[in-house]
RODOKOL-147465 format. One record per residue (C-alpha): residue number from 1; residue in three letters; x, y, z. Coordinates in pm, whole numbers. Example, Ala and Ser with C-alpha at 12.3 -4.5 7.8 and 13.67 -1.06 7.14 Angstrom:
<nodes>
   num   residu     east    north       up
     1      ALA     1230     -450      780
     2      SER     1367     -106      714
</nodes>
This chain:
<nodes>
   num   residu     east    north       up
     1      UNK    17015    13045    16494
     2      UNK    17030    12802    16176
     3      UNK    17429    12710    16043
     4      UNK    17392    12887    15722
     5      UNK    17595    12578    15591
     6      UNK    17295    12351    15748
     7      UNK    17019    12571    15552
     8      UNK    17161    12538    15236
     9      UNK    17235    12149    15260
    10      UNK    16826    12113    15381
    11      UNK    16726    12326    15131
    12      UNK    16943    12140    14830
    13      UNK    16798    11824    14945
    14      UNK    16442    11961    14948
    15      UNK    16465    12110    14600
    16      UNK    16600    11743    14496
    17      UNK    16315    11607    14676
    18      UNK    16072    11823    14475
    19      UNK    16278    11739    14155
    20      UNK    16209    11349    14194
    21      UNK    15870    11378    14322
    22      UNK    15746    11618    14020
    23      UNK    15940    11340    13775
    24      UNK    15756    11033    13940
    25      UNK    15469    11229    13902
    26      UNK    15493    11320    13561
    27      UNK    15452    10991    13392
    28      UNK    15184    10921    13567
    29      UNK    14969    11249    13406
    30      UNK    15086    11156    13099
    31      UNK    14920    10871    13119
    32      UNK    14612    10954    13214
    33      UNK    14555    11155    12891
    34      UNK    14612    10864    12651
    35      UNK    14492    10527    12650
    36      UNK    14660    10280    12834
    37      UNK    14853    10041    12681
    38      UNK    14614     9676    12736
    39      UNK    14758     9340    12592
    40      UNK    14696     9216    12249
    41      UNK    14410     9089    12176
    42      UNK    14195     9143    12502
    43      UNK    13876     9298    12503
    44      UNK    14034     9614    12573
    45      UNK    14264     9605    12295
    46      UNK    14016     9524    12079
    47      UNK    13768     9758    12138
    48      UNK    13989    10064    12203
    49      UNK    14089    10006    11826
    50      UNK    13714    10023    11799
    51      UNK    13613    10327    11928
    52      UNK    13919    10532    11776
    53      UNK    13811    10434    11442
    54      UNK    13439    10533    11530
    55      UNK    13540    10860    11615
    56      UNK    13711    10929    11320
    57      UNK    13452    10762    11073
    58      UNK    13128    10708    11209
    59      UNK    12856    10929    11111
    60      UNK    12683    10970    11465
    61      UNK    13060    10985    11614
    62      UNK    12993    11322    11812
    63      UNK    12726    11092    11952
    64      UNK    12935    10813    12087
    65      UNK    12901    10769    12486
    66      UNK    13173    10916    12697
    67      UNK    13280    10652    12925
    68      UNK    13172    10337    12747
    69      UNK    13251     9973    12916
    70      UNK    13553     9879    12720
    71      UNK    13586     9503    12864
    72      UNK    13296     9391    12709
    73      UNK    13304     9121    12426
    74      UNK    13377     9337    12088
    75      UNK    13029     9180    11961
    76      UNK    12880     9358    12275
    77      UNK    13072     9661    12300
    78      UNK    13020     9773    11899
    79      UNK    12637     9718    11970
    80      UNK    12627     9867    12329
    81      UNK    12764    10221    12165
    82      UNK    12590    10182    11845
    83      UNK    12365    10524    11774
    84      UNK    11969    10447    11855
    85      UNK    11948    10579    11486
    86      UNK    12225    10309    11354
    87      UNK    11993    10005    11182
    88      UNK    12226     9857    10994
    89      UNK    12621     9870    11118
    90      UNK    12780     9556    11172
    91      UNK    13114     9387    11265
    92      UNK    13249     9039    11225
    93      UNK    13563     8831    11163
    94      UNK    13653     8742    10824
    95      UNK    13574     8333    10757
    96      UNK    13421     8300    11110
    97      UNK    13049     8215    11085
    98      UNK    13050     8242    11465
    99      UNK    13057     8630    11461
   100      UNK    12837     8651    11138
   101      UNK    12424     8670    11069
   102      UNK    12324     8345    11013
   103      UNK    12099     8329    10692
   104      UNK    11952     8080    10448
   105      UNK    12169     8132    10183
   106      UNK    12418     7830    10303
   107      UNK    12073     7578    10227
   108      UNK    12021     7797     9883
   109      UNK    11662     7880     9945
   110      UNK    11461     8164    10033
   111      UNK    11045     8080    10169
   112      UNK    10771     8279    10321
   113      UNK    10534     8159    10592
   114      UNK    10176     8318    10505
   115      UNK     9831     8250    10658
   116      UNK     9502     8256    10350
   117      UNK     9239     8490    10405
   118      UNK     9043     8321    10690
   119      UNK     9389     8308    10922
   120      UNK     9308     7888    10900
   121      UNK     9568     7775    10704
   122      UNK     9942     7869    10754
   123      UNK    10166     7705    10462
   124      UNK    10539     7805    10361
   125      UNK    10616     7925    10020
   126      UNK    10976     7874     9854
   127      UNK    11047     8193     9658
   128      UNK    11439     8164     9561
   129      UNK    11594     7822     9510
   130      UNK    11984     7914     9470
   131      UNK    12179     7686     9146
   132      UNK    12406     7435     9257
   133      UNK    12255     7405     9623
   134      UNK    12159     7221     9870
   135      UNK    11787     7306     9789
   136      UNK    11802     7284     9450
   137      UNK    12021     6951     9452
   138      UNK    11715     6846     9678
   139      UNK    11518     6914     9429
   140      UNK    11353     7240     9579
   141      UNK    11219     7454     9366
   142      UNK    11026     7831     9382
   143      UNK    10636     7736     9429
   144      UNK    10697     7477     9658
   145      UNK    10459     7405     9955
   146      UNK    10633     7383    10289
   147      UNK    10391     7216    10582
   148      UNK    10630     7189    10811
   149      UNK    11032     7239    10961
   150      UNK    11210     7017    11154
   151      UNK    10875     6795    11149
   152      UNK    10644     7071    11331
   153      UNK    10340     7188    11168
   154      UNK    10387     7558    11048
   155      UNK    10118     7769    11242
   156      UNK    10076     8135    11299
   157      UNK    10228     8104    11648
   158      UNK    10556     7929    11601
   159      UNK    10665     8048    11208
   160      UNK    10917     8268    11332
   161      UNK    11051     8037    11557
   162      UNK    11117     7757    11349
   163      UNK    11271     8001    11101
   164      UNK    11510     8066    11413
   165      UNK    11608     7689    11411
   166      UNK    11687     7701    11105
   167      UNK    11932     7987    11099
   168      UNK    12089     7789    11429
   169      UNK    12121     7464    11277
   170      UNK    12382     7309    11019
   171      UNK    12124     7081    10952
   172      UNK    11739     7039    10954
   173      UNK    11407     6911    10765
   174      UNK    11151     7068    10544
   175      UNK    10826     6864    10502
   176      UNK    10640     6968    10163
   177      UNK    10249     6992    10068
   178      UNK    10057     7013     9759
   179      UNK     9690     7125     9744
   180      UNK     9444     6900     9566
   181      UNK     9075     6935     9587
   182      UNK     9130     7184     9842
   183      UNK     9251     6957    10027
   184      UNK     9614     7005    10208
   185      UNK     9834     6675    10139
   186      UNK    10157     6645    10291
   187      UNK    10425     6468     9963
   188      UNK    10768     6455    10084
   189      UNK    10990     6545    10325
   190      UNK    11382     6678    10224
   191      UNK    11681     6703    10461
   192      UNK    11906     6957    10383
   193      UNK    12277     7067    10510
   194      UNK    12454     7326    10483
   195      UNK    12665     7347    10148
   196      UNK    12891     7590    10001
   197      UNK    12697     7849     9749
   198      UNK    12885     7999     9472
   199      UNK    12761     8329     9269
   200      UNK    12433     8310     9116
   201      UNK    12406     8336     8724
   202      UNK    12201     8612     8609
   203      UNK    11858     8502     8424
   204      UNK    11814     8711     8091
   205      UNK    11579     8679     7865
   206      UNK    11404     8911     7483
   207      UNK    11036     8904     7564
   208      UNK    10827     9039     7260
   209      UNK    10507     9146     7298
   210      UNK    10282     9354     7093
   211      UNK    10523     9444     6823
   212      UNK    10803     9568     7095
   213      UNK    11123     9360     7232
   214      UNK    11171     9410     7589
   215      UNK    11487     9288     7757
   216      UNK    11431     9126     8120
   217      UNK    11715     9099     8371
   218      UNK    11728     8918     8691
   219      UNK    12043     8894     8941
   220      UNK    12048     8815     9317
   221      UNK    12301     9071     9435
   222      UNK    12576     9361     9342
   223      UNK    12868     9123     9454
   224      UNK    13222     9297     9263
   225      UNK    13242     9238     8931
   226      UNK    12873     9232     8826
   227      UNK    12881     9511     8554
   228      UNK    13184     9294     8428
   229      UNK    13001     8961     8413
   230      UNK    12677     9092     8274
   231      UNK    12865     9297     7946
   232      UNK    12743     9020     7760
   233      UNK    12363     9017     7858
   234      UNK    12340     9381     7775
   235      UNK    12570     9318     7428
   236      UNK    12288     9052     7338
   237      UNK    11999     9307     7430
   238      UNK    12171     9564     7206
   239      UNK    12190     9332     6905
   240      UNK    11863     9216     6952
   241      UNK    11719     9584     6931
   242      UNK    11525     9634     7248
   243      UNK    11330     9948     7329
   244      UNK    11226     9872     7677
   245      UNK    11392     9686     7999
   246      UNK    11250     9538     8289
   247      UNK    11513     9504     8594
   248      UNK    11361     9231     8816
   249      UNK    11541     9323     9177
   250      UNK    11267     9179     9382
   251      UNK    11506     8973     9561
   252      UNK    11838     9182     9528
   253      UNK    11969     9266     9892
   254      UNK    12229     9520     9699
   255      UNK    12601     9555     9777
   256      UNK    12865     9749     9596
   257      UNK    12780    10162     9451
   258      UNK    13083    10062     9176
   259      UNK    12851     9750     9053
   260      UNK    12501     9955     9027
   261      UNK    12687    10260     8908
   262      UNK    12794    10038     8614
   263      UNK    12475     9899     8539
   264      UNK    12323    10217     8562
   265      UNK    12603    10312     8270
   266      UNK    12466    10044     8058
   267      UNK    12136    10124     8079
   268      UNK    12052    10525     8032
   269      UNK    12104    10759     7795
   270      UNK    12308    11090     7755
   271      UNK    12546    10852     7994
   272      UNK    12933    10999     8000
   273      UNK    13219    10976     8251
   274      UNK    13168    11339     8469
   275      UNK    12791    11280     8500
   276      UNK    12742    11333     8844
   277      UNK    12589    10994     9009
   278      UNK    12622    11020     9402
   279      UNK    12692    11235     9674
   280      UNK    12829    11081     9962
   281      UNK    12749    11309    10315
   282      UNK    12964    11204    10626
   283      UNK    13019    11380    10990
   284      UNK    13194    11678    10985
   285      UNK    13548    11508    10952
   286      UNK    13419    11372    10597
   287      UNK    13174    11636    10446
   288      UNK    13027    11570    10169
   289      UNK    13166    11531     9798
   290      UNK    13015    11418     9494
   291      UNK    13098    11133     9265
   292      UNK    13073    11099     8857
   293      UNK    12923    10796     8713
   294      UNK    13212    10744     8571
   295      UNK    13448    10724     8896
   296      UNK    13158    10536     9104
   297      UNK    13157    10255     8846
   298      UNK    13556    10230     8801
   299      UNK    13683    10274     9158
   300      UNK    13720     9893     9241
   301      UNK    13922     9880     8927
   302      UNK    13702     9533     8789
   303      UNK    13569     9701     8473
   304      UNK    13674     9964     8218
   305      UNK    13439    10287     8155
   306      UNK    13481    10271     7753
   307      UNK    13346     9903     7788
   308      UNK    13076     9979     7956
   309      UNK    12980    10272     7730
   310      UNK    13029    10014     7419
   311      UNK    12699     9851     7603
   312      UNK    12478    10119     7651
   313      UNK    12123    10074     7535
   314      UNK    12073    10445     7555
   315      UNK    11717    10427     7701
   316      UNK    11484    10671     7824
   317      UNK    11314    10470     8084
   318      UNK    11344    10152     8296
   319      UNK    11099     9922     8487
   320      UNK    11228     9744     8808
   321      UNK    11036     9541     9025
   322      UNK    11071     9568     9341
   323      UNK    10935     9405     9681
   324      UNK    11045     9433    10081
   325      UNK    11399     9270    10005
   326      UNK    11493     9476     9710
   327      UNK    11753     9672     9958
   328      UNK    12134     9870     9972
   329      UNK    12245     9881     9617
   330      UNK    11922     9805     9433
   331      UNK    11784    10118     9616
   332      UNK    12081    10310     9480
   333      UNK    12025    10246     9140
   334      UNK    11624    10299     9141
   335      UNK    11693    10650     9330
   336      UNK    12039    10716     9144
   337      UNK    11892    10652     8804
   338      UNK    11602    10902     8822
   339      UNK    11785    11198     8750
   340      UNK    11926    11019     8383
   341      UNK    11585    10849     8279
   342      UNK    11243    10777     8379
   343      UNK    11230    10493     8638
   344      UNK    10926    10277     8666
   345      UNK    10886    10139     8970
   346      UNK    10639     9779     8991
   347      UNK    10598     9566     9334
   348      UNK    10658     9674     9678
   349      UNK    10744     9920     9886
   350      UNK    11177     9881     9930
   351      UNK    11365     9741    10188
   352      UNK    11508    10156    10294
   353      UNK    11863    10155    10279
   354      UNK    12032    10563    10216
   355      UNK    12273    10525    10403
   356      UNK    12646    10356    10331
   357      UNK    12962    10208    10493
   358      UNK    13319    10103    10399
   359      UNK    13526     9816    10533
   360      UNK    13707     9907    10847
   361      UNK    14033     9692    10930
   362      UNK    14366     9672    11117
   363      UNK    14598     9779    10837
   364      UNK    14925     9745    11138
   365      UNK    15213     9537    11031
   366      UNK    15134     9273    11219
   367      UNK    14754     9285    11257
   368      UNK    14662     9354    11624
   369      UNK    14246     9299    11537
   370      UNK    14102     9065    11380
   371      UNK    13757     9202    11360
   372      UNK    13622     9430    11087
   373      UNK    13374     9672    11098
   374      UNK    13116     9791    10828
   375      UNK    13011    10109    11021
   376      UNK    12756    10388    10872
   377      UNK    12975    10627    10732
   378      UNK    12741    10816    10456
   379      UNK    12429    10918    10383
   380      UNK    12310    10898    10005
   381      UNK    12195    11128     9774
   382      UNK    12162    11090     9370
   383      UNK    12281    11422     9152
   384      UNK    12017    11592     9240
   385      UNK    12000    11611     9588
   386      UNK    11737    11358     9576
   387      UNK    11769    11074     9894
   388      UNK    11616    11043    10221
   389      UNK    11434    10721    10146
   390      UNK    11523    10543    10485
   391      UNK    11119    10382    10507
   392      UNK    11169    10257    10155
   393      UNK    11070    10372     9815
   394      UNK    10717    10348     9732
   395      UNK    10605    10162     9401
   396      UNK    10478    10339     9097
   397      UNK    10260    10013     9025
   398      UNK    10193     9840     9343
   399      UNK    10166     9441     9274
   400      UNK    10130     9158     9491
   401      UNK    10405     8894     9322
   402      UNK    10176     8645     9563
   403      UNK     9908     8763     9455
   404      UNK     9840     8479     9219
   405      UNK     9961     8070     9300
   406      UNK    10154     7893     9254
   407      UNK    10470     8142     9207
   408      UNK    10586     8073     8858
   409      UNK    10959     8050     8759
   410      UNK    11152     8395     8708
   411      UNK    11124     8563     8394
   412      UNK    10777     8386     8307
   413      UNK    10561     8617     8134
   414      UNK    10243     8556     8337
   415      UNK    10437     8622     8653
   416      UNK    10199     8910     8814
   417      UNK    10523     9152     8871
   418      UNK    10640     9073     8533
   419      UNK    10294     9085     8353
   420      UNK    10243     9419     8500
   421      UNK    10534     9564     8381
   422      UNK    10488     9435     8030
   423      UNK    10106     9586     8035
   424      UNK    10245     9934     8125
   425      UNK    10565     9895     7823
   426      UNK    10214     9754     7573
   427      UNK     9952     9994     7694
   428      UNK     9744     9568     7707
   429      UNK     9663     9304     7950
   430      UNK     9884     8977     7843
   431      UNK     9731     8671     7858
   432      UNK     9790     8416     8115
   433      UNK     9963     8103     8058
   434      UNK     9886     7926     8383
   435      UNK     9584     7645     8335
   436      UNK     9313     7807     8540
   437      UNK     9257     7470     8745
   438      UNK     9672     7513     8883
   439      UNK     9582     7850     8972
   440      UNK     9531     7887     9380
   441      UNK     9406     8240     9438
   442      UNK     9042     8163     9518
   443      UNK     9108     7845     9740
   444      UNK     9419     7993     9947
   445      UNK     9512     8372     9915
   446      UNK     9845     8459    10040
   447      UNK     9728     8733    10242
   448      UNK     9923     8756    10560
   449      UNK    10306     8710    10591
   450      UNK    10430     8611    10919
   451      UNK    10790     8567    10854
   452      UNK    11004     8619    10487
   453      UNK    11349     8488    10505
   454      UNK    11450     8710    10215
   455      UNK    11323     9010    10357
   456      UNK    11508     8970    10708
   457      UNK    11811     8875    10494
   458      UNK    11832     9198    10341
   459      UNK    11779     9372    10672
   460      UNK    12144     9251    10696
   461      UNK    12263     9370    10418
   462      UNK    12425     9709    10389
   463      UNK    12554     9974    10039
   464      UNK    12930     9945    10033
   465      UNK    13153    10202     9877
   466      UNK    13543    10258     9938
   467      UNK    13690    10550    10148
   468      UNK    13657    10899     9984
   469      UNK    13911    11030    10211
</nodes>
């Protein structure tokens, strides 16, 4: 038989046994159902940080994988769990050029590489020269005839490539061409480096044709503070009495809802401060909410709504032209404008942006991550429930801006995109100022692009709007 005094002392020590184990234990389930502390600024770290904020804000969050490889490069990770949906979400570090998209804006031009109607001839086409550039301080300019890049002759086969060495070079060649009794003569060839480009100035310009004044407008992005800047363009249209307005976006790769909802406030009539302009749809955690013109065009805080209202032309209609890189914020204005006034649309078929993100960042005193993230978070709509335009918005007028060479300088009457939208304002064909023998359409049509700089650029680019909750 057991000492009863031997029982209890086994027992006492088995309960404390028990005791310790279950508290060494403990801890360790704890553990398991949060994440694990990793060290600053591993991969780990990092993307942790990124897949918490996905969850939250994210629009396909309740589609983000389970189990995803967390020690992968952040670059790697945010792409490995990116929806199969997601075309445009991005992240990068601030001032790194390592982590962004390489583009041609650093060199300050935009070109085309097209093949003429016989598939023979394969020539590059400068479109955008950029002011104060290293192409224009080259002495680039839009019309120019590019031959060849990095001294290879463009062909069919390799124009994508060399457009590839140019985006992964600080430094490379263009030769140019001219045409001359149909003949192909190579002129010049221009080095070019990579320089630092500041904003572009808007191009503005009264046109008056056939007893009306039209008001033309041209700017290469909706960068903050555009509705700001161009107060005075639409001050000068308003003195100057014009009835009509052409927007030329052809090139406009968007950016900011505040800066096209202030445009927008300029332009169209009946405009006042609880107009409804957007509505913003999110996963479940966000919902959906609509926004006035009013507080989409005043939430960066660049631009007063009185002062834009002091501008307004109070118009009934609008013509923009529009071609594959008219994207993100220049799709928000054509779509968001529609329910206001009449939009004319004159060009191409749209980039097909509806869909919006905000800057995501380590707000933590001290900052942990230095990436930031420009995730989907919305889906667009204008006020009235109008959106879904994710394969682009198809033109009203459909025009070719190639369609006639060599391209003339922006805001040029005779430019086909331009002269279209004046013959729809005039109800009559204007005449064209180009001297027939300078005109390239029968010797080399432009009829097959094989690579546009400016229209991969805008694949890029993405609408930008601040947090709504």
């Amino acid at each position: 038989m057991t000492n009863p005094i031997t029982y209890l002392k086994r027992t006492t020590y088995y309960s404390i046994y028990l005791v310790i184990l279950f508290l060494a234990i403990l801890p360790s389930c704890k553990k398991g159902n949060k994440n694990p502390e990793y060290p600053i600024g591993s991969n780990e770290n990092i993307n942790t940080w990124i897949l918490d904020s996905l969850k939250h804000y994210y629009y396909w969050n309740e589609q983000l994988p389970a189990d995803p490889n967390i020690s992968l490069s952040p670059k790697d990770f945010f792409n490995s769990i990116r929806n199969a949906s997601d075309r445009f979400s991005y992240i990068s570090i601030p001032n790194d050029p390592s982590t962004a998209t390489p583009s041609n804006k650093n060199f300050g031009f935009d070109y085309a590489t097209v093949s003429d109607q016989n598939r023979a001839k394969v020539i590059g086409i400068i479109k955008v020269v950029l002011k104060d550039s290293p192409a224009s301080r080259a002495g680039l300019k839009r019309g120019d005839y590019i031959s060849k890049i990095n001294g290879k002759t463009l062909t069919s086969s390799n124009a994508q490539t060399l457009q590839t060495e140019i985006l992964n070079s600080d430094r490379f060649s263009l030769g140019l061409a001219e045409l001359n009794n149909n003949t192909w003569t190579d002129t010049r060839t221009v080095d070019l480096s990579k320089g630092v480009i500041l904003d572009q100035r808007e191009i503005s310009k009264v046109i008056e044709s056939d007893g009306k004044k039209i008001g033309y407008l041209y700017f290469l992005d909706f960068n903050g503070g555009l509705a700001s800047s161009l107060t005075p363009v639409f001050s000068n249209f308003k003195a100057a009495g014009i009835s009509e307005l052409i927007l030329d976006l052809r090139y406009n790769a968007g950016g900011q809802v505040a800066e096209a909802a202030g445009v927008c406030a300029m332009i169209a009539k009946n405009v006042s401060f609880d107009k409804p302009f957007i509505t913003y749809r999110g996963n479940k955690n966000g919902g959906a909410k609509t926004e006035s013109i009013g507080t989409a065009a005043t939430f960066d805080g660049t631009i007063n709504f009185n002062t834009l209202l002091q501008q307004n032309l109070g118009l009934s209609r609008v013509y923009i032209l529009s071609t594959a890189a008219t994207a993100s914020a220049s799709e928000v204005m054509i779509n968001n404008l529609k329910p206001f006034i009449q939009v004319i649309l004159i060009g191409e078929k749209t980039r097909g942006k509806d869909e919006a993100s905000f800057r995501i960042f380590d707000a933590r005193i001290p900052k942990q991550v230095n990436w930031e993230m420009h995730p989907i978070v919305y889906k667009l709509f204008n006020a009235n429930g109008s959106g879904g335009y994710s394969v682009g918005i198809n033109p009203d007028i459909a025009i070719n801006e190639m369609s006639i060479l060599p391209l003339l300088q922006l805001g040029d009457p005779a430019d086909p995109m331009l002269k279209a939208a004046i013959a729809a304002i005039t109800g009559k064909t204007i005449k064209t100022s180009i001297a027939i023998n300078n005109v390239l359409s029968e010797r080399f049509r432009a009829d097959h692009i094989l690579m546009d700089s400016r229209a991969q650029s805008a694949q890029q680019s993405i609408v930008t709007t601040h947090r709504l909750r």
